[in-house]
Steps between C-alpha positions, in 0.01 A plus 500: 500500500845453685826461320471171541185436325239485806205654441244703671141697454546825695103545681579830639325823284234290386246716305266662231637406162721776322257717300212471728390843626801660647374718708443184754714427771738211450694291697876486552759286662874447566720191459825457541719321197805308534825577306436390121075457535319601187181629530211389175211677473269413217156516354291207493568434146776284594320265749154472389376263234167396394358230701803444694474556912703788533765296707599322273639791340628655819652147506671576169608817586696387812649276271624675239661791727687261726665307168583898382680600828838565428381658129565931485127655510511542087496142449302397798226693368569374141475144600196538713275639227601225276515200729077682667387668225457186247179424336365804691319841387455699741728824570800493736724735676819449758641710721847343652749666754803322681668622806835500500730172503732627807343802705750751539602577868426910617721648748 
């Protein structure tokens, strides 16, 4: 997600699922992130429901993280599991990283 609140699903890396035999080669990939980008990575706790297509909560998700764009990571994640974790039971974990606001210039 930008600074500004677009959002984006990175493709790149695409894989096994963490905890699947890890002696298996996996895939990798670079991208490049503006100034201010935060980066979500989550388990499918936090999308999936019971008989709901699975877009709709990718939907949701989208949602939710563009309204929380200008929030620090604390409550960004705070306000995500409450606002996608209602009336839900399964387990869910986050993982969020922001680059820096204003990349510093090397000489």
């Amino acid at each position: 997600m930008s600074a500004e609140g677009d959002t984006q699903y990175l493709h790149g890396g695409h894989g096994l699922l963490l905890g699947v035999d890890p002696r298996l080669p996996r895939g990798h990939a670079t991208e490049l992130l503006p100034a201010g980008a935060t980066v979500l990575m989550y388990t499918d706790g936090l999308i999936e429901r019971r008989g709901e297509d699975l877009t709709h909560g990718m939907t949701r998700l989208r949602q939710h993280t563009a309204a929380l764009t200008r929030e620090g990571l604390d409550t960004f994640c705070d306000e995500l599991l409450t606002g996608m974790a209602t009336d839900h039971a399964d387990d869910i974990a986050l993982l969020a990283v922001r680059t820096p606001a204003h990349p510093q210039n090397t000489p």
